[in-house]
N, C-alpha and C positions, 0 to 999 in steps of 0.2 A: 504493500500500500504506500510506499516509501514518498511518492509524486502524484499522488491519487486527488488529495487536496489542492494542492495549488495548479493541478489541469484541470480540477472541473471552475476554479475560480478563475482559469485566464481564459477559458472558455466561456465564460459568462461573460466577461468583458471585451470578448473580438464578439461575439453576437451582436452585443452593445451596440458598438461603436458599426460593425459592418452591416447592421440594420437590413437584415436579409430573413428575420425571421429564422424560417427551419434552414440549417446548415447543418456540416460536416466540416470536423477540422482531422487531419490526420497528422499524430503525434507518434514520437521519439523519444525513448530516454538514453541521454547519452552522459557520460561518467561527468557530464558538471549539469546535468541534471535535462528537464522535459526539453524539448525542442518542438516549434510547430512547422512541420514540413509542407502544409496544402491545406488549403481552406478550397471549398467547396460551395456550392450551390442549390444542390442538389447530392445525395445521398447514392454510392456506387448501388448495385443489388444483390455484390458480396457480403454486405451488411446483414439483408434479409436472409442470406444462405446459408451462411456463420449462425446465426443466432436462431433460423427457423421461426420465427416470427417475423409477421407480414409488418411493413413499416405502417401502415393505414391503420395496424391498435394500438401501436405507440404513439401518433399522432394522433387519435381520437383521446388516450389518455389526458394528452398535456392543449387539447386545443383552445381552451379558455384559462389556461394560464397566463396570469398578468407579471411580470417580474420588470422592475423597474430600477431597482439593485443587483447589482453581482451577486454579491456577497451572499446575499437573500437563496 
């Protein structure tokens, strides 16, 4: 879990700031710590593959969520 924390918070703050709504960032951890290698637009469907759930109930989960902090 070493990086776990501070990538879901710098991911809260490129959502922020890239005001793109749903996105994908594709991250790194390298020996001085997370790196972000690819911001996205849209979500590959190696995602959905990997994980066997369809991206359409994890977006129905979170789609009237308001977040207006990172942090949060």
């Amino acid at each position: 879990m070493g990086y776990w924390n501070d990538i879901l918070l710098y991911s809260s703050q490129i959502q922020i700031f890239a005001n793109l709504g749903y996105l994908a960032l594709d991250w790194v951890i390298t020996p001085t710590g997370p790196k972000l290698l690819e911001l996205n637009a849209r979500a590959g469907l190696e995602v959905q593959n990997v994980s066997g759930i369809a991206l359409r109930s994890r977006l129905q989960k979170v789609e009237n969520l308001r977040i207006t902090d990172p942090v949060k």
